[in-house]
N, C-alpha and C positions, 0 to 999 in steps of 0.2 A: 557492886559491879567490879567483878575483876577483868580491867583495861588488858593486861598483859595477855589474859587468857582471851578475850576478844581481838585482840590484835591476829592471834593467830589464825584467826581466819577470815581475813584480808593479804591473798597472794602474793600481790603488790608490795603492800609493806611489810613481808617478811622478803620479798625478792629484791629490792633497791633498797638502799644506803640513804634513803629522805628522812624528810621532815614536813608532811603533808599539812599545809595550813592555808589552804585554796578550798575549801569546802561548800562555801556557798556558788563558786562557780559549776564545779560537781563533786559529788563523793564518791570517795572507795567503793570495790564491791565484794562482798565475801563470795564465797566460792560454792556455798550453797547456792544464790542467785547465777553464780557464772553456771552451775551443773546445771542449775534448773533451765533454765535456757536451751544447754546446750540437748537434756532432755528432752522439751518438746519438740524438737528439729527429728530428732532419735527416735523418737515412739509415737508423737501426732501430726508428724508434719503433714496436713493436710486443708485446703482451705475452707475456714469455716464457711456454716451456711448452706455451701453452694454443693456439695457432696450427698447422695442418697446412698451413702454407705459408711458402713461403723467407723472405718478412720475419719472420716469427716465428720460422724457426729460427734467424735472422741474430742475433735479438735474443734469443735464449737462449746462443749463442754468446758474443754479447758479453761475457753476467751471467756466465757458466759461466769463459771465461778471466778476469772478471777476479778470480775466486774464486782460480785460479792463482797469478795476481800476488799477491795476500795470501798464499796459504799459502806460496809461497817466499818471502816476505818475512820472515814467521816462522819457517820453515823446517819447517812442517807437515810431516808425514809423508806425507799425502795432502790434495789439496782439501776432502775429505770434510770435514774437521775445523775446515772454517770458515764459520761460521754469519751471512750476514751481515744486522745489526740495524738501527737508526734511528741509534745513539751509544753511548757505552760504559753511560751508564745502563740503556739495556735491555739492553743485554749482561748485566749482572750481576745486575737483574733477570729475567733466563731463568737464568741459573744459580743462584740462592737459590731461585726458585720450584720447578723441577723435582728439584736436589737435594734441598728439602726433602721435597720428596714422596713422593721414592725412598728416601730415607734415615730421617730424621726421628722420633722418638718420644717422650713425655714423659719429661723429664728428660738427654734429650741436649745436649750443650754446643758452639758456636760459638764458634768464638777471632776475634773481630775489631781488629786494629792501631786504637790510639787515634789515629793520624794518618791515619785514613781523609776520601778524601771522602763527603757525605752520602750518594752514590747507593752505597757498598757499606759504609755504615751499614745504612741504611732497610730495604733489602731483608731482612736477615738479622736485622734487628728483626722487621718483620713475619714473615717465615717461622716465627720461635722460639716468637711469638703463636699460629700460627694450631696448634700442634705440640704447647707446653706446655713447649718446650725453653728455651737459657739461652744469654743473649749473653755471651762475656767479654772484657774488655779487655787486652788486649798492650801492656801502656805502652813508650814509647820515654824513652831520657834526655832531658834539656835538649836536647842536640843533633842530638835522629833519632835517635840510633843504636839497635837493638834486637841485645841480645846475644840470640846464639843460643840460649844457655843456658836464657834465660827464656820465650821461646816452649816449648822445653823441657818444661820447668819445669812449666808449665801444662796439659798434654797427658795425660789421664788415658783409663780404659775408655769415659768417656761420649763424649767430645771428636770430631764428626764431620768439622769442615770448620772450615777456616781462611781467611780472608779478608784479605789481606794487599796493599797497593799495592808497586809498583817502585819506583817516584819519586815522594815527598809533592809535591803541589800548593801543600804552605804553605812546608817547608822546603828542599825540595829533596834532600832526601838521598833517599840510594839503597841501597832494601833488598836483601840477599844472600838471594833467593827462589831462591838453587838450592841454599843449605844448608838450608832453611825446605822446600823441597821435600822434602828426603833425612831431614831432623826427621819431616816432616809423614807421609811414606810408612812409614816404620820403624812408626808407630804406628798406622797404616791411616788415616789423616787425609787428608781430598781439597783439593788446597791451589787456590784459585779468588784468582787474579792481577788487579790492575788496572791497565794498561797504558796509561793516556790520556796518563801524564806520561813515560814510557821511549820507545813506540816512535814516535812524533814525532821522536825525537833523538838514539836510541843505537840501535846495532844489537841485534836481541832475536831466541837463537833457543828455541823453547819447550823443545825435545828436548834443550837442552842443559840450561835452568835446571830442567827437569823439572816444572813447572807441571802440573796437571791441566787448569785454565781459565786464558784471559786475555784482556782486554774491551780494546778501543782504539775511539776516535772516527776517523774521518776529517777532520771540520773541523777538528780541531789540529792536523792534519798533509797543510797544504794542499787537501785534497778539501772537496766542499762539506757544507753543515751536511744532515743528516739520511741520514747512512749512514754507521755502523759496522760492527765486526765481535766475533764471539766466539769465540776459537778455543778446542776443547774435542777432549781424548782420543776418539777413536774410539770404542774401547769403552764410555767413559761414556757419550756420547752415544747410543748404539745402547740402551741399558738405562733414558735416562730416557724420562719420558713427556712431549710436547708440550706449547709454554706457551702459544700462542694455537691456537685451533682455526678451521678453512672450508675456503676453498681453497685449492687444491694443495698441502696438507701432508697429502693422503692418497691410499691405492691404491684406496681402494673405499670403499663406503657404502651400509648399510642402513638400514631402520625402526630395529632393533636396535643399530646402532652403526656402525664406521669400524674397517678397518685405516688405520695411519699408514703413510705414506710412509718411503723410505730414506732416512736422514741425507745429508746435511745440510736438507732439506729438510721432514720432518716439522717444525722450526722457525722455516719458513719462511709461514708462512701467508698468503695474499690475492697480489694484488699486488706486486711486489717492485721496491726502487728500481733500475732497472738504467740508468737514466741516472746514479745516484749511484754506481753500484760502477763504470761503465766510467770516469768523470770520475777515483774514486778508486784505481783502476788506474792513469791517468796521472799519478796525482799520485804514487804509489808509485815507478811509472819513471822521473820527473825526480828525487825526491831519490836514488836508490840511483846514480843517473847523478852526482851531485854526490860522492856517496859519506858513509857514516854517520860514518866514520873524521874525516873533514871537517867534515862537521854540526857535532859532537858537541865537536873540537878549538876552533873558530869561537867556539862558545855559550859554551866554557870561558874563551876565552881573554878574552872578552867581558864572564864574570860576574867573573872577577879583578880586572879594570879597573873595573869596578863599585864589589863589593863594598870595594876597598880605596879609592877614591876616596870612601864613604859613611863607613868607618872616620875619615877624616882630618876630617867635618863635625864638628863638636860638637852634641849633642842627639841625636844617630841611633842606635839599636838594632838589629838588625838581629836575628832569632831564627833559631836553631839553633846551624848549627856555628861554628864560629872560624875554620874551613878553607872560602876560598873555592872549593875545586877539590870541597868535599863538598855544592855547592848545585847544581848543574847545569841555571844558566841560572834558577835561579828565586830571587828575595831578596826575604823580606816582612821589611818595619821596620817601627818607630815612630818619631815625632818629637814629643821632648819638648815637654811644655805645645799641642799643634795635633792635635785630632783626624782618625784616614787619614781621612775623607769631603772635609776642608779640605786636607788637603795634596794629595788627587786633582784639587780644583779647583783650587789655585794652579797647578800643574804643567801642568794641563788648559790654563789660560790663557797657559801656553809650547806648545801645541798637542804634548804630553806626554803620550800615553795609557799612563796604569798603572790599577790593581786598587783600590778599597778595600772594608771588608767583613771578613766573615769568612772567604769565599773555600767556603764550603760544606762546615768543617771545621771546626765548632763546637765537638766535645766536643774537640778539640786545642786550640783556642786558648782554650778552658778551662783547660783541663791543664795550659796554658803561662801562667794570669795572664794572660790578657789577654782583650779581645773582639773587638775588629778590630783588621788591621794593614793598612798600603799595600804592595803584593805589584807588584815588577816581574819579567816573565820574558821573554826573550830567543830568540830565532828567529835563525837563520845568515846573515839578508839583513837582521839589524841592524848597524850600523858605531861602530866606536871613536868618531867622530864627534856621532852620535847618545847615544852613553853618556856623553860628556863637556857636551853640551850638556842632558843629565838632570841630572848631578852639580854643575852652576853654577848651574838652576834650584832644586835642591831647598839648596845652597848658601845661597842669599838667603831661603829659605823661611821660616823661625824671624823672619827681622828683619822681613822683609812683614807677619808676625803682632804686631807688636809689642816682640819679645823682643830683649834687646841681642846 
């Protein structure tokens, strides 16, 4: 992988004076995805579907292949099975809201990972609300890790649906959701995946980890902001009932009522971004052209460099694992005596973009003792370079504060 030669085509950071280390909030985009975009606006802007003429079929074309491009990217079974949304948070709200629907009873129980982000919190909060049913927590050790045992463990006659991320957005570690799948199946448990922080940078195939659902954004993984997707089982799909309701998520309509439409599309309602799936279609084709194997190698070799350069500072914590190779590209610390909002701005003032906050995964950094930490995460057109000129900055940080 030649960085440099990638670098050049990211706008952005050939046009500003940074040091981009925000990446699981969102990533860069190259200017292939920016053209492409700004191409179907230029040659198909037309709304899919709804058109009985060649521009509209052009631009149902577009939406419809780049539905392709995602499901072989997951390795869908069919297109069918990809539902695409705004961002991973209404991914996972469509899927809280409709399983609960379908499923749901007073007294039923939802297994949710205490390292969740807020958006597959909330929703299966609200769903348990609206039901009468029970959230429960999946704690993970100190370090991420969740033995399999304990999921387990927790899995009784009530227990419908499990909600479980890939990759924490705080720690970095990386959940084994295809033994969690095999748990979760054995006991008729429907296991609903969060993928904003895996498929950005590891390869992910559904059919293999056995998921029933799994949410990803496109803006974290170079496409622009406001198109995601949701890939879901076939079959479930077909059995749940619709989360937003109007047009074109139906076959017919009376005074009486509506048949829905054929999946993937009953989920699809109004409008559809299809300037945002065709942009995020080419953003699919540039990284798998880079290759995942790459990606993923890059981030790693990148967060070791990191991670053990923050080891050598004095005053830095760094939470989870001990094992650089078990953070994958993402490190939230503390620095003793200097609260993150003050270490974002010192660093800021090295033109240094990180995280501070609690990163949208409060009941964890609860659970972890703490309330916010400064969270750096790493993108494959980050360089050794940039990680050393982080690790000098944040280096002098503590003495900038006063501290000997």
């Amino acid at each position: 992988m030649d960085v440099n030669k990638i670098r050049e085509d990211f706008p952005l950071l050939k046009n500003r004076d940074i040091i981009y280390l925000d990446n699981a909030a969102t990533s860069q985009k190259p200017a292939c995805v920016l053209d492409a975009e700004k191409r179907f606006y230029e040659k198909y802007n037309a709304n899919p579907f709804r058109g009985l003429y060649e521009l509209s079929e052009e631009a149902t074309e577009c939406y419809e292949d780049a539905r392709k491009t995602v499901a072989d990217l997951l390795h869908a079974s069919c297109p069918e099975e990809i539902v695409f949304t705004r961002n991973a948070t209404e991914s996972l709200n469509l899927a809280a809201y409709t399983l609960s629907e379908y499923l749901l009873k007073p007294g039923d129980e939802i297994i949710v990972s205490i390292m969740e982000h807020h958006s597959n919190i909330l929703p299966w909060q609200q769903a348990a609300k609206r039901y009468g049913a029970t959230v429960k927590y999946l704690e993970c050790d100190m370090d991420g890790t969740i033995p399999a045992e304990r999921l387990e463990s927790m899995i009784n006659d009530r227990t419908k649906i499990a909600a479980i991320t890939q990759i924490s957005n705080v720690l970095g570690c990386r959940n084994d959701l295809k033994t969690f799948a095999e748990i979760c199946h054995r006991h008729g448990v429907i296991l609903v995946g969060d993928g904003a922080q895996s498929v950005p940078h590891i390869a992910v195939d559904v059919q293999d980890l056995g998921v029933d659902f799994l949410s990803f954004s496109g803006h974290k993984m170079l496409a622009p902001m406001g198109i995601g997707a949701l890939y879901g089982k076939k079959e479930l799909l077909e059995k749940l009932p619709p989360f937003l309701t109007g047009g074109e998520m139906i076959e017919s309509v009376t005074r009486e009522g509506a048949v829905w439409a054929e999946v993937p599309h009953k989920f699809e309602a109004g409008t559809v971004n299809a300037g945002g799936a065709y942009a995020l279609a080419e953003a699919v084709r540039y990284m798998k052209n880079i290759g995942f194997d790459a990606i993923e190698a890059q981030e790693n070799r990148l967060t070791r460099i990191a991670y053990e350069g923050m080891m050598n500072i004095p005053g830095i914590r760094v939470l989870g694992s001990s094992d650089p190779d078990n953070h994958h590209g993402i490190l939230s610390f503390a620095v003793d005596g200097v609260h993150p909002h003050d270490v974002a701005e010192i660093l800021n003032a090295d033109n240094i973009c990180v995280r501070a906050g609690h990163h949208c995964a409060q009941p964890l950094l609860q659970y972890l003792g703490t309330a916010s930490t400064t969270r750096v995460s790493l993108a494959f057109y980050n360089t050794e370079e940039e990680i050393r000129a982080f690790l000098e900055s944040l280096g002098g940080l503590r003495r900038k504060m006063g501290y000997e």
